[in-house]
C-alpha positions as CSV (number, residue, x, y, z in Angstrom):
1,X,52.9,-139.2,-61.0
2,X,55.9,-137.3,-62.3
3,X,56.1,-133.7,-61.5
4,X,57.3,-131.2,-64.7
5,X,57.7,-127.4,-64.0
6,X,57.2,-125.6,-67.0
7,X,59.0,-121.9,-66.9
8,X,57.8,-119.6,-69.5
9,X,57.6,-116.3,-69.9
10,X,54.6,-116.5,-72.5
11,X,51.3,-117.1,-71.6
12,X,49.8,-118.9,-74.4
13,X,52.9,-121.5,-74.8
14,X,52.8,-122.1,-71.0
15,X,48.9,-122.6,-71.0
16,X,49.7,-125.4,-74.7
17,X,52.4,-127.0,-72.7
18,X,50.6,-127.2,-69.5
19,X,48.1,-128.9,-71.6
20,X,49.9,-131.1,-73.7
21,X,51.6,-132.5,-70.6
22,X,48.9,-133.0,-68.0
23,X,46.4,-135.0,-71.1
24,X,49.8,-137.2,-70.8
25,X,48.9,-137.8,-67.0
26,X,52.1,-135.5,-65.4
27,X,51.4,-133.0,-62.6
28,X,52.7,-130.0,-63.8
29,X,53.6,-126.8,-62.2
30,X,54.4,-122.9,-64.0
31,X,56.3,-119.7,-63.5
32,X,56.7,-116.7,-65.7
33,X,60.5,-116.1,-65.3
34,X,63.4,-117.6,-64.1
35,X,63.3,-116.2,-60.8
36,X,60.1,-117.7,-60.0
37,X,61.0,-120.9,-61.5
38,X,64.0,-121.6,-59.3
39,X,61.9,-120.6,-56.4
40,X,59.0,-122.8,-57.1
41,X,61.7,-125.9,-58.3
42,X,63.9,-125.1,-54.6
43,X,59.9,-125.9,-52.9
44,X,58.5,-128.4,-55.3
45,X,61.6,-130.7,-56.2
46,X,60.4,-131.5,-59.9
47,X,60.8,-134.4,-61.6
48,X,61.4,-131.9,-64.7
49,X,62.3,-128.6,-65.6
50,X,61.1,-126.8,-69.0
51,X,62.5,-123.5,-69.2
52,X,62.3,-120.9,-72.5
53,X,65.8,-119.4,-72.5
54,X,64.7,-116.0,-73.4
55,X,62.7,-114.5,-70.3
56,X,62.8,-111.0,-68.5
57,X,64.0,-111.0,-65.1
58,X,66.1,-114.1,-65.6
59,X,66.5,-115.8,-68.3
60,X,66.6,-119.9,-68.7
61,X,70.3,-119.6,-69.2
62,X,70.1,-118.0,-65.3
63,X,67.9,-120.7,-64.3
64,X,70.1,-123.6,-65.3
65,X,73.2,-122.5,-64.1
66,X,71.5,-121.6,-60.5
67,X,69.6,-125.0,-60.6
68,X,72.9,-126.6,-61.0
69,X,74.8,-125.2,-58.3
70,X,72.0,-126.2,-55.9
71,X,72.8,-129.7,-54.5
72,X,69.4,-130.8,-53.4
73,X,68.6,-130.2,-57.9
74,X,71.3,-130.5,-59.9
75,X,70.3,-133.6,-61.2
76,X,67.3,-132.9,-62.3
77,X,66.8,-133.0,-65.9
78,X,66.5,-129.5,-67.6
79,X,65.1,-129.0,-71.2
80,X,65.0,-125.7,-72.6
81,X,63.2,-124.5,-75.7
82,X,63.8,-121.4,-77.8
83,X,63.1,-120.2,-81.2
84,X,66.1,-118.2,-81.6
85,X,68.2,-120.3,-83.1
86,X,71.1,-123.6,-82.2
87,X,73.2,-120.8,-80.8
88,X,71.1,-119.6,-77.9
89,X,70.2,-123.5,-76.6
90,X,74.0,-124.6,-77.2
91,X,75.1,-121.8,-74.8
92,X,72.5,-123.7,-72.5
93,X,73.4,-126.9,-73.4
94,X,77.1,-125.7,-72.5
95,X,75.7,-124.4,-69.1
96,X,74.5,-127.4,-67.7
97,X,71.1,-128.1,-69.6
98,X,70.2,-131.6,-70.4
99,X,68.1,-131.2,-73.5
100,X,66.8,-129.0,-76.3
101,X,63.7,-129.2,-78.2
102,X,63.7,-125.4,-81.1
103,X,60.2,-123.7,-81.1
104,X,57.8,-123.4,-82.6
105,X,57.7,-127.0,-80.9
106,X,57.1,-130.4,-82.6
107,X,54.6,-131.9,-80.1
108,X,55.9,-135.5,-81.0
109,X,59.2,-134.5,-80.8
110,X,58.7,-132.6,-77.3
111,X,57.1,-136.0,-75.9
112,X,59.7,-138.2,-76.8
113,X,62.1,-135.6,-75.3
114,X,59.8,-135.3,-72.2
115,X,59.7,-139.3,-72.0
116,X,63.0,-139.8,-72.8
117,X,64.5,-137.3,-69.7
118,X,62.2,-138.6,-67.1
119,X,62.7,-142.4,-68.0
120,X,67.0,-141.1,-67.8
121,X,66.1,-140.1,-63.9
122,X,64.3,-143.2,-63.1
123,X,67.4,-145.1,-64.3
């Protein structure tokens, strides 16, 4: 069973992405900010990373960069989401980040992205 961590700083979107993944049959983990997220990807070695780019604490942009200068995950896949604009996930993108999917989210969309990065990992 593939292991997503979903990193998002608002509840409601965590709790319909939680969803949306586990009916899918993938274990998935949460954290409210990017602190917590690294923390909890450093322990839990995800298969996946879903980060919002715009969180207190640290933000997604944070979260990728750190993920990536840690050996033991910078390959894992990272998608981040945001719904303020092309400008904010390019910066990401340029960072390190593997995909992005704009909010609000397009649940078919956001699948075939999911799919699509953790069939990439298996390869």
């Amino acid at each position: 069973m593939k292991t997503i961590l979903v990193i998002e700083d608002d509840e409601v979107a965590r709790a319909l992405v939680r969803m949306a993944l586990e009916r899918r049959g993938y274990r998935v983990m949460v954290a409210e900010d990017g602190i917590q997220g690294y923390e909890t990807a450093v322990r839990e070695r995800p298969d996946l990373i879903i980060t919002d780019i715009k969180m207190p604490a640290a933000d997604g942009v944070h979260l990728v960069r750190r993920v990536r200068d840690t050996a033991e995950l910078a390959a894992t896949p990272i998608l981040v989401t945001t719904g303020f604009g092309s400008g904010s996930a390019t910066f990401a993108l340029a960072q390190g980040a593997t995909a992005y999917e704009p909010k609000p989210i397009n649940p078919e969309n956001f699948m075939a992205t999911v799919k699509r990065l953790l069939d990439q990992g298996e390869g």
